[in-house]
Wavefront OBJ file of the C-alpha trace (Angstrom):
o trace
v 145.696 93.209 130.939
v 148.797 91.520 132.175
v 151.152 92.926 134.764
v 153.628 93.537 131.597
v 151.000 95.377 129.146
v 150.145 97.765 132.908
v 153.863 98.247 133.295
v 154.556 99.200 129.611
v 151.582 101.506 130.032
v 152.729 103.165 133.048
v 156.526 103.782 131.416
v 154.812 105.278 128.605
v 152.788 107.313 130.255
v 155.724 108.645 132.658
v 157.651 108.896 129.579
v 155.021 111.100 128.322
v 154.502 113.389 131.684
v 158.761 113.776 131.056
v 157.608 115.761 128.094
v 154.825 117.455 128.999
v 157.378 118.664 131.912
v 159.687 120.136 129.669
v 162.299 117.103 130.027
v 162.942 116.250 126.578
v 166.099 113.836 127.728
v 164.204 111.829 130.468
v 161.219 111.807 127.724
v 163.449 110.312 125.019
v 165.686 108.122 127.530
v 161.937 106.350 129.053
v 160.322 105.812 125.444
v 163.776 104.526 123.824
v 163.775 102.261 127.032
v 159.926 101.199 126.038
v 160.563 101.079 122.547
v 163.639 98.400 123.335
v 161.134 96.354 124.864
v 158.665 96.130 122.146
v 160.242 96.749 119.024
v 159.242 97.315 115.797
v 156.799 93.614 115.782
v 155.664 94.826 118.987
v 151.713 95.442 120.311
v 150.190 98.442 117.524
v 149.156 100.699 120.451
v 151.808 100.643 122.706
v 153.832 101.421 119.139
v 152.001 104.064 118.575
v 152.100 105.438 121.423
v 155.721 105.495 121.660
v 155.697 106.558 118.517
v 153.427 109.717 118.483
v 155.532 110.539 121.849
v 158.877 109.882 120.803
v 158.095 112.423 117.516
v 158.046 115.265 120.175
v 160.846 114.905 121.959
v 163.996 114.533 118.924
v 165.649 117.349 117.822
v 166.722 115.783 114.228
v 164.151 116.288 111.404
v 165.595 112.832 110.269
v 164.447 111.077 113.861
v 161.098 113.032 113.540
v 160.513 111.462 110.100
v 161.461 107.910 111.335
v 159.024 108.201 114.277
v 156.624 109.603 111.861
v 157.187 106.574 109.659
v 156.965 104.376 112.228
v 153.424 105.603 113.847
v 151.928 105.076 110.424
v 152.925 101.589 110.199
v 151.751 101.273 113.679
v 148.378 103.011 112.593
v 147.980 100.561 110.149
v 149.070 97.586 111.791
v 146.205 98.834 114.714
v 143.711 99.431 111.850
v 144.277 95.748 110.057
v 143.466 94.500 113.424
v 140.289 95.920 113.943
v 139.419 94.982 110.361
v 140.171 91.392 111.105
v 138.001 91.408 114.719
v 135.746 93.080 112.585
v 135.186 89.841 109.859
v 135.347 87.730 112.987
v 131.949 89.359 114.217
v 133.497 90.322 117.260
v 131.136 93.596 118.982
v 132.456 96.764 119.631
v 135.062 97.296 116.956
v 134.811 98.483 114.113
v 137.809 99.892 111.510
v 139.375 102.890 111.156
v 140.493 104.903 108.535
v 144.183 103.778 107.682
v 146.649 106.687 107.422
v 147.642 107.005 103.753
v 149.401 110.423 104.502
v 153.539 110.506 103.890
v 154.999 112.807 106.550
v 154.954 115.533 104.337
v 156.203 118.650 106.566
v 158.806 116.997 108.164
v 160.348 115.625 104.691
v 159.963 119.319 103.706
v 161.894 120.292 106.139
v 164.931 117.760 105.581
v 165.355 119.097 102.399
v 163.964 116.036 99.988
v 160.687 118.205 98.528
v 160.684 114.980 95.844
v 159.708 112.840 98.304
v 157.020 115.253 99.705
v 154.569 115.260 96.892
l 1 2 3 4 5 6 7 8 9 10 11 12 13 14 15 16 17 18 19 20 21 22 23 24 25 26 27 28 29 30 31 32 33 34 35 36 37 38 39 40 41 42 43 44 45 46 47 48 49 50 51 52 53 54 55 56 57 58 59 60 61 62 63 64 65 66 67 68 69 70 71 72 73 74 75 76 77 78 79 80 81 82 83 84 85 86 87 88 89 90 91 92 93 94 95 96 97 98 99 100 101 102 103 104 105 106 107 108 109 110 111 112 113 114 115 116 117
């Protein structure tokens, strides 16, 4: 790993202790500070990290559904990967199921049922 990827790590994982604490601000604050640095293009796992962390720490349904949205693009982005090291014969990886679920609940919630189905 380089001395970014360990710092990124670390931030996440203090961003996620934040929560676990009960600090829903410094949570958010940390992760949005991570997610800055990596962006939407960024490494799949430190996305979905972020991701899966940021979902439980925003109080909009709207922000839940976008962090939603954007762990399953993660998810898949992570899951092509493995496919491709996969067909490259490379050991110890092998490919996981890509999520195909929409974010059902939390479009419940906002009100758009249509979209829920």
């Amino acid at each position: 790993m380089t001395t970014e990827t360990d710092e990124l790590i670390a931030r996440i994982a203090e961003g996620i202790a934040r929560s676990l604490q009960g600090d829903r601000t410094a949570a958010r604050s940390i992760l949005t500070g991570v997610w800055g640095r990596i962006g939407a293009d960024g490494d799949p796992f430190h996305r979905c990290a972020v991701a899966r962390s940021m979902h439980d720490v925003v109080d909009d349904p709207a922000d839940e559904l976008l962090w939603e949205l954007r762990l399953l693009d993660a998810a898949d982005a992570l899951a092509a990967e493995r496919i491709a090291l996969d067909r490259r014969g490379r050991p110890g990886h092998r490919a996981g199921p890509s999520p195909a679920r929409v974010p059902a609940d939390v479009i419940r919630r906002l009100g758009e049922m249509d979209r829920a189905s």
